[in-house]
FIRO-426869 format. One record per residue (C-alpha): residue number from 1; residue in three letters; x, y, z. Coordinates in steps of 0.2 Angstrom, whole numbers. Layout:
N
{seq:NUM&type:ALA&east:X&north:Y&up:Z}
...
***
This chain:
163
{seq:1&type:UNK&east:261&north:776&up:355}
{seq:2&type:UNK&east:269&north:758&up:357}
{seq:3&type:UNK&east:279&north:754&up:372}
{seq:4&type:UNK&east:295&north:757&up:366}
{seq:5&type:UNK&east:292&north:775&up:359}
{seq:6&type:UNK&east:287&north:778&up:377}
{seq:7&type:UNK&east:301&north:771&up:385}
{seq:8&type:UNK&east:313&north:782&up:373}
{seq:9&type:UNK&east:299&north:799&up:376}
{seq:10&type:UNK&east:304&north:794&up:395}
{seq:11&type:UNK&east:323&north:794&up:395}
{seq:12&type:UNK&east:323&north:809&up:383}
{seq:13&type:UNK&east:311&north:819&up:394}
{seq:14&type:UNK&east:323&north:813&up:412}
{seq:15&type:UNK&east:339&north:816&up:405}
{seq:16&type:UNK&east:332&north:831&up:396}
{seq:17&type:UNK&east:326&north:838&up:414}
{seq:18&type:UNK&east:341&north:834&up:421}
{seq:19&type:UNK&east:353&north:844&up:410}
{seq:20&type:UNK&east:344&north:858&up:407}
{seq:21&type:UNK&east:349&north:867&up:425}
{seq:22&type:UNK&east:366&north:859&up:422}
{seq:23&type:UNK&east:367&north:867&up:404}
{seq:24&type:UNK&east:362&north:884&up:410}
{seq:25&type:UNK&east:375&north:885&up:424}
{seq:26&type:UNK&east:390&north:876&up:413}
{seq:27&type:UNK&east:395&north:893&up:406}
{seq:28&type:UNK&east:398&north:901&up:422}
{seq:29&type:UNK&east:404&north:889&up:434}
{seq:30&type:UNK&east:422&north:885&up:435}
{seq:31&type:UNK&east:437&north:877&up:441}
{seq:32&type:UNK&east:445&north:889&up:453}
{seq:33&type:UNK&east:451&north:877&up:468}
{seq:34&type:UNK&east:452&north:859&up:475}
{seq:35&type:UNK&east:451&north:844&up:469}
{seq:36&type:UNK&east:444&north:848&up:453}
{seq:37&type:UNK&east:461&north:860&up:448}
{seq:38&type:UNK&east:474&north:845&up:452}
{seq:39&type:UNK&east:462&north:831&up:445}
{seq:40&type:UNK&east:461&north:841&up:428}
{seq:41&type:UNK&east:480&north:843&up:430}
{seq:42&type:UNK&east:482&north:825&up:436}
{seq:43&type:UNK&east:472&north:819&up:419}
{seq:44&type:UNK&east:483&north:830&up:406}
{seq:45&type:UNK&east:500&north:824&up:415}
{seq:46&type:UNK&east:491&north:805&up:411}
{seq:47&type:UNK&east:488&north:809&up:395}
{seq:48&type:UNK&east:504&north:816&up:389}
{seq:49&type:UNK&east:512&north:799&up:396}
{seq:50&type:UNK&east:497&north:788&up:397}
{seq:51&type:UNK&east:501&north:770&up:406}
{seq:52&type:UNK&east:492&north:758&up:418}
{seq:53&type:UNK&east:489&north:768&up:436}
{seq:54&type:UNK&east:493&north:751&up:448}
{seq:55&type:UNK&east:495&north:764&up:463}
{seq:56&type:UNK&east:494&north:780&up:469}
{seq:57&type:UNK&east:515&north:784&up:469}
{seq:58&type:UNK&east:508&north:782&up:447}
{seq:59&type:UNK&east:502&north:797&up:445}
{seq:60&type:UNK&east:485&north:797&up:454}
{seq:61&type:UNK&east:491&north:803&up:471}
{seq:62&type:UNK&east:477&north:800&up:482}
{seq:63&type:UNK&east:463&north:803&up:468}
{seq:64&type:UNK&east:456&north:786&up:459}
{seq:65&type:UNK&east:464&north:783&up:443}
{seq:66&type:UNK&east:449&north:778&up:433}
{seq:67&type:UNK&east:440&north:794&up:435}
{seq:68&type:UNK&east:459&north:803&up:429}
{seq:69&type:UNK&east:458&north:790&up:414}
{seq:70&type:UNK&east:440&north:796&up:410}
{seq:71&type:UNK&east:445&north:814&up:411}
{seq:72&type:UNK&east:459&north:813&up:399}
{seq:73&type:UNK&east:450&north:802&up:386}
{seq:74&type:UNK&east:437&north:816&up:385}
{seq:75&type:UNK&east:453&north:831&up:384}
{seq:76&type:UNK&east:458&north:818&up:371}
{seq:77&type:UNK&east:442&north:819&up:362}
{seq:78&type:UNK&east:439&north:837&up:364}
{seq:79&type:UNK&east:457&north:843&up:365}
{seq:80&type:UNK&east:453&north:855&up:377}
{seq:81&type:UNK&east:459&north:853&up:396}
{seq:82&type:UNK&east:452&north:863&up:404}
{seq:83&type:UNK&east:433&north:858&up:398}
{seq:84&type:UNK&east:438&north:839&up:398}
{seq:85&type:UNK&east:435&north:837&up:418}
{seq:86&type:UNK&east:418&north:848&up:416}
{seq:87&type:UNK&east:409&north:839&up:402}
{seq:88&type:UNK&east:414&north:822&up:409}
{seq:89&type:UNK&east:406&north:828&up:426}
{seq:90&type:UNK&east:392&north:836&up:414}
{seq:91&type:UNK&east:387&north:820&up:403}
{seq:92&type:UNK&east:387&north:809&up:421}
{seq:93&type:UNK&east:379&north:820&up:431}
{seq:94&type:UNK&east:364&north:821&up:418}
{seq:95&type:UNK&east:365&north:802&up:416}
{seq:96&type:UNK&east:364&north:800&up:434}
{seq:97&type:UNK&east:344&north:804&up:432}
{seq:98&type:UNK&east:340&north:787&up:423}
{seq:99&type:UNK&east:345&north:776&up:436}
{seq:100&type:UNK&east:336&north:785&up:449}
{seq:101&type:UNK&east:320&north:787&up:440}
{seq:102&type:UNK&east:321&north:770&up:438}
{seq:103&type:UNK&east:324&north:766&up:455}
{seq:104&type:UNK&east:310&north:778&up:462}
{seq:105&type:UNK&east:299&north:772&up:450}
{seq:106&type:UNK&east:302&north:753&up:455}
{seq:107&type:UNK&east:301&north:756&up:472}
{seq:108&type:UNK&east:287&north:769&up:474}
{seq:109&type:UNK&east:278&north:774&up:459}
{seq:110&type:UNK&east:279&north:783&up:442}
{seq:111&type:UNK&east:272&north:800&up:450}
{seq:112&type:UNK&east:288&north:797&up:462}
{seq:113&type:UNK&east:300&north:795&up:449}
{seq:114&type:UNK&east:296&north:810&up:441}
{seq:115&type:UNK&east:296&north:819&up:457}
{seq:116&type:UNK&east:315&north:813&up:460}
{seq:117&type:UNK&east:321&north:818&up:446}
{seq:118&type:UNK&east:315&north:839&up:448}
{seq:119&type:UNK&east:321&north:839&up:465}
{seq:120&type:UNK&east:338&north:830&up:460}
{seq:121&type:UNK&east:339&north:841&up:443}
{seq:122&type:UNK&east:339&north:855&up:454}
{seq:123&type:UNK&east:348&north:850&up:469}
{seq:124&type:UNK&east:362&north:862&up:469}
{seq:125&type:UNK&east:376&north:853&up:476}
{seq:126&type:UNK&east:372&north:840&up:465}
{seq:127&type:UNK&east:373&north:855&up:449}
{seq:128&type:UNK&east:391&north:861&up:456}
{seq:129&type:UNK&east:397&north:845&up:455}
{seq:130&type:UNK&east:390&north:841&up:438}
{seq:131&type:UNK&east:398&north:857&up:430}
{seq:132&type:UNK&east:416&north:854&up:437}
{seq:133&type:UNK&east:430&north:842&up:436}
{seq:134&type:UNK&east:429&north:835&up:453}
{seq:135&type:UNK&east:423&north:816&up:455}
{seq:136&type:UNK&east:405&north:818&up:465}
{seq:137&type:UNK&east:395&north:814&up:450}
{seq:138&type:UNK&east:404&north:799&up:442}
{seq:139&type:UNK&east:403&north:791&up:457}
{seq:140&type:UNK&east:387&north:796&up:462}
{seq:141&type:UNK&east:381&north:788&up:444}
{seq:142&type:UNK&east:389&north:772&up:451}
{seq:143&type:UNK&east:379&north:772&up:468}
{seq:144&type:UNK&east:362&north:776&up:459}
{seq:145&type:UNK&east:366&north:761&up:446}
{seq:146&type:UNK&east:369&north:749&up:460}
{seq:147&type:UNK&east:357&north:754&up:469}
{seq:148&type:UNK&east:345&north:752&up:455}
{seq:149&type:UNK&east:355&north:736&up:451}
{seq:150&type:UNK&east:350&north:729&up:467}
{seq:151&type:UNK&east:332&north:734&up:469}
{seq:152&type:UNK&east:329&north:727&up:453}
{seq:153&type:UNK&east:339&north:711&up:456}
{seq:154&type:UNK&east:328&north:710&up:473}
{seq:155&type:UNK&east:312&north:714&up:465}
{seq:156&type:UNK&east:313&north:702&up:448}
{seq:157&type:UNK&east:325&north:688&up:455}
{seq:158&type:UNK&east:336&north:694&up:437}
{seq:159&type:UNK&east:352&north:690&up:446}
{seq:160&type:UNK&east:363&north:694&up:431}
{seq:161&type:UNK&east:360&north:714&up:432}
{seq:162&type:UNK&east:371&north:714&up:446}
{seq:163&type:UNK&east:384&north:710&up:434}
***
């Protein structure tokens, strides 16, 4: 198998990891309180008037308005509201797996990597926060790239992935 056949195996078999405990709970968990009700609410209000977000008093309160944006761009997609907040959550929290596997496997080794992954694929704070509509996974997607970012940056001198 040539190297990039392995490469695609890997990603398939992380990501694959990562989303089946995800996948299993998806049907069952909910949307019942907190932040992930009035972000849901917050992102339909956007997209029946959609315009740039330059402050909190614009329709974000005190939520970040890009997560909002993502969360009606998938409602748009997928006309549903209440599934919108969910899948987003759903697809980055599954994505989230890639950039760690890729930071564990630079700093330690592959049999680390692999062992990051199973305890992060079923870590179940990190699951409730992959099958609802509240932010925890976007933005833990964006530490793990960073991080990864960086540790390669550090490792390679590529200075440009930190752009």
């Amino acid at each position: 198998m040539d190297a990039a056949a392995m490469s695609r195996r890997t990603t398939l078999l992380v990501l694959a990891l990562a989303a089946l405990p995800r996948l299993i709970v998806f049907p069952f968990a909910e949307n019942v309180a907190g932040d992930a009700v009035v972000r849901s609410w917050l992102a339909h209000a956007w997209l029946e008037h959609p315009h740039l977000i330059g402050a909190s008093s614009q329709g974000c309160l005190q939520y970040g308005p890009l997560h909002l944006m993502l969360v009606a761009f998938v409602e748009w997609l997928t006309g549903s509201e209440h599934l919108a907040g969910r899948l987003l959550s759903l697809i980055v929290g599954t994505l989230s797996a890639w950039p760690l596997f890729a930071l564990a496997r630079r700093v330690f080794s592959d049999r680390a990597a692999w062992w990051s992954v199973v305890v992060f694929s079923l870590w179940p704070l990190h699951i409730q926060a992959s099958t609802t509509a509240a932010s925890e996974s976007l933005s833990g997607l964006f530490v793990l790239v960073a991080v990864a970012a960086i540790a390669r940056a550090l490792d390679t001198g590529e200075r440009e992935v930190l752009f």
